[in-house]
C-alpha positions in Angstrom: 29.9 -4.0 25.2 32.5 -5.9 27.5 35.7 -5.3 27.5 36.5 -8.5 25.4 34.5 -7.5 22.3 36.0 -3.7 22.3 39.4 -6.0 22.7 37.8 -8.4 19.9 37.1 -5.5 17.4 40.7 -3.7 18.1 42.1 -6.5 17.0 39.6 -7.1 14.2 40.9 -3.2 12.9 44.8 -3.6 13.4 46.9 -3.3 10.4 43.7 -2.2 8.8 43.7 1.4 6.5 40.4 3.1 5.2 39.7 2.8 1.5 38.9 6.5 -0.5 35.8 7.6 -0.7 33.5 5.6 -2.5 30.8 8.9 -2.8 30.7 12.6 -2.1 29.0 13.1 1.4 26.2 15.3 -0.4 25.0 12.3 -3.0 25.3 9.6 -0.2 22.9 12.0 2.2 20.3 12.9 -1.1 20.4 9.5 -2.6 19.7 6.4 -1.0 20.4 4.2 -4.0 24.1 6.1 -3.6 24.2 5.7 0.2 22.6 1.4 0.1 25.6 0.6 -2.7 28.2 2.2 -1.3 27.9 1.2 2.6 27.4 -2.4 1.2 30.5 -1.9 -0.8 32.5 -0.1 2.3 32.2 -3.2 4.4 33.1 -5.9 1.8 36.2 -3.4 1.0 36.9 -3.3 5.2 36.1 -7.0 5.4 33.5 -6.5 8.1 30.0 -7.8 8.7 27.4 -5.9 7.3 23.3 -6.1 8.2 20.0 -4.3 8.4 19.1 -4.1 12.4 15.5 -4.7 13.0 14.1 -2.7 15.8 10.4 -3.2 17.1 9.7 -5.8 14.0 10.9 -3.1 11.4 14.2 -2.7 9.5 16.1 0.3 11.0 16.9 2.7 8.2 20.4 3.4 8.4 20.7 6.1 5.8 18.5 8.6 8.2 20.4 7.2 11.2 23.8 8.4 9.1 21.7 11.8 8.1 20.7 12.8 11.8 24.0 12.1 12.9 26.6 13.8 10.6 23.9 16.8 11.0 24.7 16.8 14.8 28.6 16.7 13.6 29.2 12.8 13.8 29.2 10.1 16.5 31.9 11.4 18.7 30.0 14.5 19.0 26.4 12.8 19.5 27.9 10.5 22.1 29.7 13.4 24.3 26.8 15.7 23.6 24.4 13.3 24.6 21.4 13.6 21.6 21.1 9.8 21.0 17.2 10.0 22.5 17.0 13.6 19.9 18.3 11.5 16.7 15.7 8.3 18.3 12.9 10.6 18.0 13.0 11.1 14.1 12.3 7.5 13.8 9.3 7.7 16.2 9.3 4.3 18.2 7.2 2.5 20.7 7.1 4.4 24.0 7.9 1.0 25.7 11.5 0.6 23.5 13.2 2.2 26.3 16.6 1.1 24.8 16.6 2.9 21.8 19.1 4.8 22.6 22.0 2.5 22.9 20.4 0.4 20.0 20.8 3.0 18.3 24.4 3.9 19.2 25.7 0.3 19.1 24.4 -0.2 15.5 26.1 3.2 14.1 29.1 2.1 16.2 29.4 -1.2 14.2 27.8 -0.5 10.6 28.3 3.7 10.0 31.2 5.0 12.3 33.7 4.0 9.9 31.8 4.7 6.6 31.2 8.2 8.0 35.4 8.6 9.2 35.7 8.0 5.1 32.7 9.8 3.4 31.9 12.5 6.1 35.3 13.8 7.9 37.6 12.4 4.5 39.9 10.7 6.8 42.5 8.5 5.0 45.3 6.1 6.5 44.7 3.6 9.7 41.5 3.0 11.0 40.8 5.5 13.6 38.8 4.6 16.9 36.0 7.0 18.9 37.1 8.6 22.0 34.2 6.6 24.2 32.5 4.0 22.5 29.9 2.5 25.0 30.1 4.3 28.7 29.5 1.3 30.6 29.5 3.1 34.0 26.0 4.9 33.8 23.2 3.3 35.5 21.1 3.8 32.1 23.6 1.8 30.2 23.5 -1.2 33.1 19.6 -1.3 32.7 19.2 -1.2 28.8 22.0 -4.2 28.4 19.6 -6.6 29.9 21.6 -9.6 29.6 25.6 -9.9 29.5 26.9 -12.1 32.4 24.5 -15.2 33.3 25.5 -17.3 36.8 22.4 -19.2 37.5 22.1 -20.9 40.5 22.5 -24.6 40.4 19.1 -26.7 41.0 19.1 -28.6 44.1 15.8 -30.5 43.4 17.4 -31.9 40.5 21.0 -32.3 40.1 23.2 -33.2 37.6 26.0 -35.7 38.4 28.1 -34.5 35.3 27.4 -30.9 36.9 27.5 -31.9 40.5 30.9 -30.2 41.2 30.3 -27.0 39.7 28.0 -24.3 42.2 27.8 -21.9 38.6 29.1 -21.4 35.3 28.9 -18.3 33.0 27.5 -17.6 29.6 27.7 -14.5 27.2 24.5 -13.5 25.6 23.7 -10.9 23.4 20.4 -9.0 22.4 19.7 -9.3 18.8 16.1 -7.3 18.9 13.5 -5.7 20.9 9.7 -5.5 21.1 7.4 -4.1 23.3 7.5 -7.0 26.4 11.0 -8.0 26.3 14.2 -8.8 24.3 14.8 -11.5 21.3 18.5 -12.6 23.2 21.0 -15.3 22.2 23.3 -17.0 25.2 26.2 -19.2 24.2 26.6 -22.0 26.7 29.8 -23.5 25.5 29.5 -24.1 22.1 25.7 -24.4 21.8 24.1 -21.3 21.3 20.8 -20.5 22.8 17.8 -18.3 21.0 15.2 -17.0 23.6 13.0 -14.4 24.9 13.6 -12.1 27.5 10.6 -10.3 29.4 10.7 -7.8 31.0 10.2 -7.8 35.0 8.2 -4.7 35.3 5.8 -5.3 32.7 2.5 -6.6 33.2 1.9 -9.6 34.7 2.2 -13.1 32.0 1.6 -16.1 34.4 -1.8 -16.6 33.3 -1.6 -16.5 29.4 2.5 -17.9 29.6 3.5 -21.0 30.6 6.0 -21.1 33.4 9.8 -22.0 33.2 12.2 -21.9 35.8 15.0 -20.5 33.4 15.6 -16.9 32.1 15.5 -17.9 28.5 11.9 -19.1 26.7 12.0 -20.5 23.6 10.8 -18.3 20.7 9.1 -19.6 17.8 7.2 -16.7 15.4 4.4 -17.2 13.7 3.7 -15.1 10.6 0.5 -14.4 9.9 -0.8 -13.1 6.8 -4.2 -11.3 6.5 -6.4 -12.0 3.4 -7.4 -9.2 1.7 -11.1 -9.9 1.0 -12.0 -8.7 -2.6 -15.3 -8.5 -4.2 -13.6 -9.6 -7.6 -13.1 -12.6 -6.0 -16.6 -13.2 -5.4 -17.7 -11.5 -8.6 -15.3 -11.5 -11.6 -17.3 -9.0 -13.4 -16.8 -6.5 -10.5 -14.5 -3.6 -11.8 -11.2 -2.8 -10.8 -10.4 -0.9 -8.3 -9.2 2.4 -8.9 -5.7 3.5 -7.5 -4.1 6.5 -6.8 -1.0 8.6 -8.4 1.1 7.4 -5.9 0.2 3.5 -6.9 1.1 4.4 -10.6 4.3 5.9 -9.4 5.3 3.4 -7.3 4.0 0.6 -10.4 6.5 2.4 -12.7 9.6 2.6 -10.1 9.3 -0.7 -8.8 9.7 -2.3 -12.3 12.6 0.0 -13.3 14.1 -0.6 -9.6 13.6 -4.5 -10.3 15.6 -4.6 -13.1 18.3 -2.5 -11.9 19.0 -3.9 -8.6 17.0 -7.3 -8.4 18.1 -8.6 -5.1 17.1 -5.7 -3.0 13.5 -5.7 -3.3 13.0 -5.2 0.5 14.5 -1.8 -0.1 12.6 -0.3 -2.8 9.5 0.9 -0.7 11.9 3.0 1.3 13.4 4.0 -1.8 10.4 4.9 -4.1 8.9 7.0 -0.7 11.8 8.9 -0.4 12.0 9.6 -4.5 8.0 10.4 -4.2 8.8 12.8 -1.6 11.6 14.6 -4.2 9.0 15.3 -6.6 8.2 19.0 -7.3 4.4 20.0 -7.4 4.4 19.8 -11.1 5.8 16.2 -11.5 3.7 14.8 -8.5 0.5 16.6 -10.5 1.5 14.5 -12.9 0.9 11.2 -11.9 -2.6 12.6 -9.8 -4.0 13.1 -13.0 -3.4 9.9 -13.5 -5.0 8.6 -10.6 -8.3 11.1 -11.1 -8.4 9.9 -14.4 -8.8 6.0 -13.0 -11.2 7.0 -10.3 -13.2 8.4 -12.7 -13.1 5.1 -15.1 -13.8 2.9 -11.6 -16.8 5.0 -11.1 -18.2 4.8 -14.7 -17.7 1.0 -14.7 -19.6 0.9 -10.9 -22.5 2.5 -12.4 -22.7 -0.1 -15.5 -21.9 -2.6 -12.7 -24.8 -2.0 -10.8 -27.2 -0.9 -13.5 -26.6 -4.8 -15.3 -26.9 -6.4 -11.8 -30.5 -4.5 -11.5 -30.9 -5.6 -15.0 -30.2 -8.8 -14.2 -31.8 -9.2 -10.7 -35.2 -7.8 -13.0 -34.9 -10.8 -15.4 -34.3 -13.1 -12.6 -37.7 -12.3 -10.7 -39.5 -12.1 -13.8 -38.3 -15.8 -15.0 -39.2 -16.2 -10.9 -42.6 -15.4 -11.7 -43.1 -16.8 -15.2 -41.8 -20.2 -13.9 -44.6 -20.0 -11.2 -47.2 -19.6 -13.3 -46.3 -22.8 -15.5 -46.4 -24.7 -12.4 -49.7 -23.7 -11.3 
């Protein structure tokens, strides 16, 4: 972070006081319905910017980022203890997201450090602000901020007269995501703002499957693909269901009582029925395997019919086969 944005997000905070607690620490860290509503709440009260981070193409879960941390004893205690790579781990990234780390750190900086001042250490009254918030002066730091400062040199093969007088300008980009060859990054030049990849050097060598470009930035258009699931239903309407496990009925009956309790955070609820699944006792989890024996056994008696009417069948077929034959000759 340069020193204008920690100027940027002083000033952002002045004047400003922390709301009570909207939750006890205990039900925010057990509950992730609790912990979702109220840090959504927390930054509308604050007046500050509130997303999901998306690291290595999947949404980082904030509430065990908050849970690994306030174990440790907080951010300020992480971040002069140094266990940002021991919280990283729980999440279990690609060994090639080097910068997980300070990802990791940066996010809690700007989306939990307050919400856990509040609901963790119960401060009330101004704002307060962590004793080091990104130690710019380690060489780790320098090589996991891939891009902040960008002077290219100007093109002599092809200049510019509106640019002929200026040898180099600057731009401020920021990384807004990582994968395993580079960094999704977005450079303002003026006031047109850039979106781009950003490979990295040491990585294996692109110049035969990439196009070359004599800038840093490439443009980046995904592509979603969507797999088809093949189903022999499809094929054969007759075919039975498939059976599905205790887990598919819980999640069946949780997702349609989540829906109509919170129906615009459906990207949330297969985090949230996981973690509810995981809370069940051996006796309430039983419960719902019964369930799912029960339908294997029904997919299993309605296979056998299945295939015993497709003989059937495949026998009446031959012999009309045959019969048919015999007319002709």
């Amino acid at each position: 972070m340069s020193p204008g944005s920690k100027k940027k997000i002083k000033a952002g905070m002045e004047n400003k006081h922390y709301p009570a607690p909207l939750a006890f620490h205990e039900d925010v860290v057990n509950d992730p319905s609790v912990f979702w509503d109220t840090l959504r709440r927390f930054h509308f009260v604050m007046g500050t910017k509130f997303m999901i981070p998306v690291i290595g193409g999947k949404e980082l879960d904030l509430q065990v980022l908050y849970v690994e941390t306030t174990n440790r004893g907080g951010y300020d205690k992480v971040v002069a203890e140094k266990k940002w790579r021991e919280v990283g781990s729980v999440f279990c990234f690609s060994a090639t997201t080097t910068s997980a780390s300070f990802v990791l750190k940066k996010h809690y900086f700007s989306l939990l450090y307050h919400y856990e001042q509040v609901h963790f250490f119960k401060i009330q009254g101004p704002v307060s602000t962590p004793a080091v918030a990104f130690p710019l002066g380690s060489p780790s730091s320098k090589t996991e901020l891939a891009i902040v400062e960008y002077s290219p040199e100007p093109i002599r093969d092809c200049p510019d007269p509106s640019t002929e007088s200026s040898s180099s300008f600057s731009a401020s980009g920021t990384i807004e995501g990582k994968f395993d060859c580079g960094y999704l990054v977005s450079v303002q030049l003026g006031s047109e703002v850039l979106h781009g990849v950003l490979y990295h050097p040491d990585q294996q060598d692109l110049s035969n499957s990439m196009p070359q470009y004599d800038g840093a930035i490439v443009p980046y258009t995904p592509s979603r693909r969507r797999r088809r699931r093949r189903s022999r239903r499809s094929g054969d309407p007759s075919y039975p269901k498939p059976n599905r496990s205790g887990y598919n009925f819980f999640f069946a009956e949780k997702h349609y009582k989540l829906k109509s309790l919170y129906p615009n955070r459906e990207r949330e609820f297969t985090k949230m029925i996981g973690q509810s699944w995981s809370s069940l006792n051996a006796e309430e989890r039983m419960v719902y395997q019964n369930i799912g024996l029960k339908d294997k056994e029904r997919y299993k008696r309605e296979l056998k019919e299945y295939k015993e009417k497709l003989k059937l069948r495949q026998a009446m077929e031959v012999e009309l086969s045959i019969k048919a034959q015999d007319v002709q000759d």
